[in-house]
C-alpha positions, 0 to 999 in steps of 0.5 A: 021350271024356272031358268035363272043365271047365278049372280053375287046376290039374287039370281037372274030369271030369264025367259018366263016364269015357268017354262015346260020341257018337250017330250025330250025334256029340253028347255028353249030360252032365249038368252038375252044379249049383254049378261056379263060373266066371268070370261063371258061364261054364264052359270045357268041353273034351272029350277023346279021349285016345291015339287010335290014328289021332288021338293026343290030340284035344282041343275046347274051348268055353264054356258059361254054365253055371256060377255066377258068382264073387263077390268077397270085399271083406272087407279093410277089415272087422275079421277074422284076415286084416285088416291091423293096424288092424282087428284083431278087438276080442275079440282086441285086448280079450283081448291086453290083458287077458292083459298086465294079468294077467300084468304086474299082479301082477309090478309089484305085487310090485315096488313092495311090494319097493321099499316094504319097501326104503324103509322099512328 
């Protein structure tokens, strides 16, 4: 039998690949550390894949086993993912700086042409 947590995708195989029961038909697999799930509860399944009298078996329960997940409330903070009015200052500071430098000169150039012309 195979002991595996449910995921969104493809379910996660913990212990070995085939584990056998005991004579009171109990399954012992450790269960690692740091598997998150919805309120720190796991959906555990186990699996008796292509049984020559059964075909697939499959149970599933849940265990408070897991670590709970937190949410990430970072949309109003400054980051890359915000929306436009909270972009980050260094990013903001740095786009201004690079349209400075570069339009600065341009300009510079453009009146010093414009005095020459005037002056003639």
């Amino acid at each position: 039998m195979r002991v595996q947590v449910q995921r969104l995708i493809r379910p996660l195989k913990i212990g070995e690949d085939f584990n056998y029961t005991d004579k009171n038909g109990i399954i012992l697999v450790p269960v690692e550390a740091g598997i998150p799930g919805p309120d720190g509860i796991l959906t555990l399944e186990v699996v008796l894949a292509d049984s020559d009298d059964y075909g697939t078996v499959k149970a599933i329960t849940k265990a408070p086993y897991g670590v709970p997940i937190v949410r990430d409330n970072s949309f109003n903070e400054r980051s890359l993912w915000a929306p436009r009015d909270r972009t980050p200052y260094f990013i903001l500071i740095f786009t201004i700086l690079l349209l400075i430098l570069t339009w600065g000169p341009i300009m510079y150039l453009i009146r010093n042409l414009y005095k020459i012309y005037k002056s003639q």
